[in-house]
Backbone as CSV, one residue per row, in Angstrom:
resi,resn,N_x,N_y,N_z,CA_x,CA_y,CA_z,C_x,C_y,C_z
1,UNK,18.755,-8.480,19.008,18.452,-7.600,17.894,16.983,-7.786,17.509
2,UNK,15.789,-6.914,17.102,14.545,-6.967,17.290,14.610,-7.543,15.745
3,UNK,13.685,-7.879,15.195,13.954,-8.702,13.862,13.271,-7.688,13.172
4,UNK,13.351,-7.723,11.790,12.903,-6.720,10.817,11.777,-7.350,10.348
5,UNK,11.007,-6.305,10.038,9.498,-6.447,8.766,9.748,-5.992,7.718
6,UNK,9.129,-6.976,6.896,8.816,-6.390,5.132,7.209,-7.169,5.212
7,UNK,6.682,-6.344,4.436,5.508,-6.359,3.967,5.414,-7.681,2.648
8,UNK,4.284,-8.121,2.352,4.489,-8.533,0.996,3.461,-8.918,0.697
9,UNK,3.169,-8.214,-1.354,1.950,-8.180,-1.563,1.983,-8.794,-2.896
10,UNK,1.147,-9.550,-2.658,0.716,-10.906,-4.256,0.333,-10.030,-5.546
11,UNK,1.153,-10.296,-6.413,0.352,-8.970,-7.544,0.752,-9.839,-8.949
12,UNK,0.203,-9.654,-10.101,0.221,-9.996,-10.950,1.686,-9.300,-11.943
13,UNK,1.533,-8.353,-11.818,3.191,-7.404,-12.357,3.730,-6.459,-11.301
14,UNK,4.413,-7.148,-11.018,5.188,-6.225,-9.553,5.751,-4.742,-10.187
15,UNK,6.182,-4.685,-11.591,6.982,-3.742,-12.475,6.018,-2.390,-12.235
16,UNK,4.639,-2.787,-12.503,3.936,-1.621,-12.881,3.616,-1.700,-11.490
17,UNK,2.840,-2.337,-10.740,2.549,-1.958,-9.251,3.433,-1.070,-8.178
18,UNK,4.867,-1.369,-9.094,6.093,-0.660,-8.055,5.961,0.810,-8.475
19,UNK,5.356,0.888,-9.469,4.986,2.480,-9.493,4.254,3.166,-8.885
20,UNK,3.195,2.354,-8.605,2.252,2.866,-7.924,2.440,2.975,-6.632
21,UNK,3.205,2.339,-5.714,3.525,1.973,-4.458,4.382,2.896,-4.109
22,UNK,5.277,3.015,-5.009,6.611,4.430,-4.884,6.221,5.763,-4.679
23,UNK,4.921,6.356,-5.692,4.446,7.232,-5.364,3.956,7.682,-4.595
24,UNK,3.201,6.199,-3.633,2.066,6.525,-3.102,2.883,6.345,-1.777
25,UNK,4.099,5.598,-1.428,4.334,6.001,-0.217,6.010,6.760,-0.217
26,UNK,6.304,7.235,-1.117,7.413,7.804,-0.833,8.654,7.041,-1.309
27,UNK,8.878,5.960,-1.210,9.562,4.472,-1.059,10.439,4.073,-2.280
28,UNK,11.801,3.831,-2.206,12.395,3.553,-3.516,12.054,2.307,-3.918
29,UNK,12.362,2.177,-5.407,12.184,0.561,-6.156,13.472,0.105,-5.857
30,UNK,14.204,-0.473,-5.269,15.491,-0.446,-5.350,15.462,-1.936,-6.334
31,UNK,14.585,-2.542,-7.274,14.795,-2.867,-8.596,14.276,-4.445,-8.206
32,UNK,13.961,-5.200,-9.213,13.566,-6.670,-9.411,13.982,-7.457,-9.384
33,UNK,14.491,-8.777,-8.385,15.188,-9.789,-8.109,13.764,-11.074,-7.938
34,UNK,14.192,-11.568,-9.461,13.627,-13.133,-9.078,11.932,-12.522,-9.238
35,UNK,10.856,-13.152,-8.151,9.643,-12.940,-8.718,9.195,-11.305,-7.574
36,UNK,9.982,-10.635,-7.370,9.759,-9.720,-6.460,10.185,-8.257,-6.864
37,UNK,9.361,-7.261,-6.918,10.129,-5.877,-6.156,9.942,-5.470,-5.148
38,UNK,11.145,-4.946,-5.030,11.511,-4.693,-3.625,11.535,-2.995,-3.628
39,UNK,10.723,-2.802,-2.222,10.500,-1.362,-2.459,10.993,-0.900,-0.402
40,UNK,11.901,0.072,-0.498,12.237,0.669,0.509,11.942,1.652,0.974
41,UNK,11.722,1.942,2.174,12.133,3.617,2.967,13.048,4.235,2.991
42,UNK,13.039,5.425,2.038,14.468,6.000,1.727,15.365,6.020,3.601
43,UNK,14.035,6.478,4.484,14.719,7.020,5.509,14.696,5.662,6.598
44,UNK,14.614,4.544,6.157,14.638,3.470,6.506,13.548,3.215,8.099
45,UNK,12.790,3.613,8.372,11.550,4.035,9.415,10.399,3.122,9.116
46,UNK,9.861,2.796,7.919,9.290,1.657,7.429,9.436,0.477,7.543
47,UNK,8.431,-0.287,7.217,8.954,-1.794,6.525,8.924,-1.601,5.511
48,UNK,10.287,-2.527,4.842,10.088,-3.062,3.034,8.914,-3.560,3.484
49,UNK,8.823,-2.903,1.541,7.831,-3.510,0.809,7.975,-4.867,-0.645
50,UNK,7.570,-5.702,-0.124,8.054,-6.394,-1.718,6.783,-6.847,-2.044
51,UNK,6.910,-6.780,-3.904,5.925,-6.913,-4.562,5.839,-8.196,-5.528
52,UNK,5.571,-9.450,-4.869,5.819,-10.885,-5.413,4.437,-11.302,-6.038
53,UNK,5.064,-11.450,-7.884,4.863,-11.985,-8.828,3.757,-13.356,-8.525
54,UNK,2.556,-13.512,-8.942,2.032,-14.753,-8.619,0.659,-14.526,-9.821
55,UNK,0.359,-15.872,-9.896,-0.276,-16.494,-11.181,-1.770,-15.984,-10.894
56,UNK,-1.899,-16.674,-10.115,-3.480,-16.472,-9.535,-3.800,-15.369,-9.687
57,UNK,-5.265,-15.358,-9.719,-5.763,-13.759,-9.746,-6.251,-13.833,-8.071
58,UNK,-6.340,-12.478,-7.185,-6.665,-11.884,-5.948,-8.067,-13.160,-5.913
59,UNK,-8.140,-13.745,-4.650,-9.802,-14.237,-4.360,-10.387,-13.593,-3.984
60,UNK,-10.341,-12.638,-3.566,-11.363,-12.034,-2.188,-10.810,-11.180,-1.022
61,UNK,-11.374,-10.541,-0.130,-10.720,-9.353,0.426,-9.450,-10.556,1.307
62,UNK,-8.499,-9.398,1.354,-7.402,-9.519,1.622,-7.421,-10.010,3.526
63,UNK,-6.610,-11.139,3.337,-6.994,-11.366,5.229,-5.966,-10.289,6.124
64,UNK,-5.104,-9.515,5.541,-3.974,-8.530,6.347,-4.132,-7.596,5.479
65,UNK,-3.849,-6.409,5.705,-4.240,-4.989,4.844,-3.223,-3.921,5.988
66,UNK,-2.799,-2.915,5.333,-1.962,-1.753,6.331,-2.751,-0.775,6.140
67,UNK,-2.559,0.026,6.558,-3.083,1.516,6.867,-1.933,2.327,7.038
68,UNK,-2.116,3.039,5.932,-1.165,4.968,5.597,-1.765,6.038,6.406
69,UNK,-1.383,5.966,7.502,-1.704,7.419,8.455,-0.764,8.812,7.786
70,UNK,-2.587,9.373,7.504,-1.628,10.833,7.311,-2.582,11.924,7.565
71,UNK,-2.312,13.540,7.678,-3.132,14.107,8.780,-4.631,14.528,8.108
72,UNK,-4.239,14.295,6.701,-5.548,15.077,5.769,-5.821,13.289,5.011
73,UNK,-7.203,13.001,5.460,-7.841,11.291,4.733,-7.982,11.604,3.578
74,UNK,-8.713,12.401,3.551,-9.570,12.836,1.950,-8.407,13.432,1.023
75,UNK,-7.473,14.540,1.426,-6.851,15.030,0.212,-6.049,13.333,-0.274
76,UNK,-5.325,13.008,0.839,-4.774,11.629,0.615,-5.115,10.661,-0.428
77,UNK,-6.576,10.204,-0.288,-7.526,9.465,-0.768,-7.971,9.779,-2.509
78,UNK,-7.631,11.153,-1.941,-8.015,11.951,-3.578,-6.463,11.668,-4.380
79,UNK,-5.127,11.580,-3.662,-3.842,12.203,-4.714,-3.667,10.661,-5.178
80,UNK,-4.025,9.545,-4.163,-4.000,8.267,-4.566,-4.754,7.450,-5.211
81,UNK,-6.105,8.037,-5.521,-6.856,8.242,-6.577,-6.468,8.701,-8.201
82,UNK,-5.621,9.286,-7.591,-4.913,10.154,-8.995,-4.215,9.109,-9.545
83,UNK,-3.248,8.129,-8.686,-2.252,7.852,-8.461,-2.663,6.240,-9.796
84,UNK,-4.050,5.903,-9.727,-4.657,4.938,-9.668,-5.308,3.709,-8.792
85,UNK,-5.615,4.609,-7.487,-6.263,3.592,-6.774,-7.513,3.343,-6.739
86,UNK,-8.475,2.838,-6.006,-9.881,3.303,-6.005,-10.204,3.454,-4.809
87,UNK,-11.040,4.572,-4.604,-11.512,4.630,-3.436,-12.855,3.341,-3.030
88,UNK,-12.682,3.154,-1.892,-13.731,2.490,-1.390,-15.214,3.072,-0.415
89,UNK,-14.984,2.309,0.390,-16.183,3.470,1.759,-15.340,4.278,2.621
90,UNK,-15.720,5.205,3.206,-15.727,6.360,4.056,-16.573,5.851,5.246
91,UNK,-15.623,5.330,6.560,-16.106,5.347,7.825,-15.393,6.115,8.847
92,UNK,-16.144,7.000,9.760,-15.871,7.505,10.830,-16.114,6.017,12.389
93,UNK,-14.985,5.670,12.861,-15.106,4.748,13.907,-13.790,5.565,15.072
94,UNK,-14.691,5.645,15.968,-14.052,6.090,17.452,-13.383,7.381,17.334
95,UNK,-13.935,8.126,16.115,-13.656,9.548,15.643,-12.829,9.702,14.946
96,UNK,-12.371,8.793,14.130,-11.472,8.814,13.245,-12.103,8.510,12.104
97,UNK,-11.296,9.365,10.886,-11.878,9.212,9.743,-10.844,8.023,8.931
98,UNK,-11.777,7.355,8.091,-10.793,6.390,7.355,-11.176,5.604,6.085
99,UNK,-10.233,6.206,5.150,-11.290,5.333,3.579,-10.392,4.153,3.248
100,UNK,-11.243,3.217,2.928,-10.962,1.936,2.607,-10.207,2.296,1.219
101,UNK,-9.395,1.509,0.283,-8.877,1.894,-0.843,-8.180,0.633,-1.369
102,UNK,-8.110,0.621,-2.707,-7.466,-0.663,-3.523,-6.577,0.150,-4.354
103,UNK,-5.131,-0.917,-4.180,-4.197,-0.358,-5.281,-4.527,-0.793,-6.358
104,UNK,-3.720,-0.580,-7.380,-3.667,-0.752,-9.154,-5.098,-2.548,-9.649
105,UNK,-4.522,-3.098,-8.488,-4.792,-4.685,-8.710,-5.476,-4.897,-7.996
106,UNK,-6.220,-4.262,-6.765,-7.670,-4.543,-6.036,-7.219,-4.957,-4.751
107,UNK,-5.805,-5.261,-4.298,-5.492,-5.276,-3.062,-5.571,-3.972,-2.162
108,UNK,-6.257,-4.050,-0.787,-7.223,-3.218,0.157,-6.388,-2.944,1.020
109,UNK,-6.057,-1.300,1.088,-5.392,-0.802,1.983,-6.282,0.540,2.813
110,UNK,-6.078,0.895,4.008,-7.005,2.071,4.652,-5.859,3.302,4.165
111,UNK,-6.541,4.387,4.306,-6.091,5.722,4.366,-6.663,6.442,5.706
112,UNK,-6.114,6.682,6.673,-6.265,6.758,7.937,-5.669,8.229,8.710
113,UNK,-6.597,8.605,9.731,-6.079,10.167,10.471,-4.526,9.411,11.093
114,UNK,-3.653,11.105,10.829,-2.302,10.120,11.926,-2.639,9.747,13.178
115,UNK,-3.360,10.367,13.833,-3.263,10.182,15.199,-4.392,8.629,15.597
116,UNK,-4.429,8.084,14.409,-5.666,7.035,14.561,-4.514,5.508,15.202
């Protein structure tokens, strides 16, 4: 049996971050156990996501980061902007377009062409 992935990202309030994460990828809260939310793929095609509670504040860029392939960077970049993220830089590498981006709490995720 191939083993499963979940993601997992250090955040200061997993409560409010799970909002942001839900929106931004589609993904249910399926609710808070212990220092974590836990956030799913309705259509189960993903990895969980869990969002674990921790004291510390972020040090410095993140040593693992994912990338959201989707076919339009910029409208993307812009609705997750909305969403509360921040955009970062805008690089074109090997013809692909791709903006760097921080959720709610400054953890660094890409917004990326699908076919990248």
């Amino acid at each position: 049996m191939p083993a499963a992935l979940s993601l997992v990202i250090d955040c200061r309030d997993p409560e409010t971050l799970a909002l942001f994460w839900t929106q931004a990828l589609g993904y249910t809260n399926v609710g808070l156990y212990g220092s974590y939310a836990v956030l799913v793929d309705p259509d189960n095609a993903s990895p969980r996501l869990l969002l674990q509670r921790v004291s510390e504040p972020k040090p410095g860029k993140n040593r693992v980061h994912f990338d959201v392939h989707v076919a339009d960077v910029h409208a993307e970049a812009a609705r997750l902007e909305s969403l509360g993220a921040v955009r970062g830089e805008t690089l074109n590498e090997f013809g692909t377009d791709w903006v760097v981006m921080a959720d709610p709490e400054g953890n660094e995720f890409c917004v990326c062409s699908s076919d990248a």
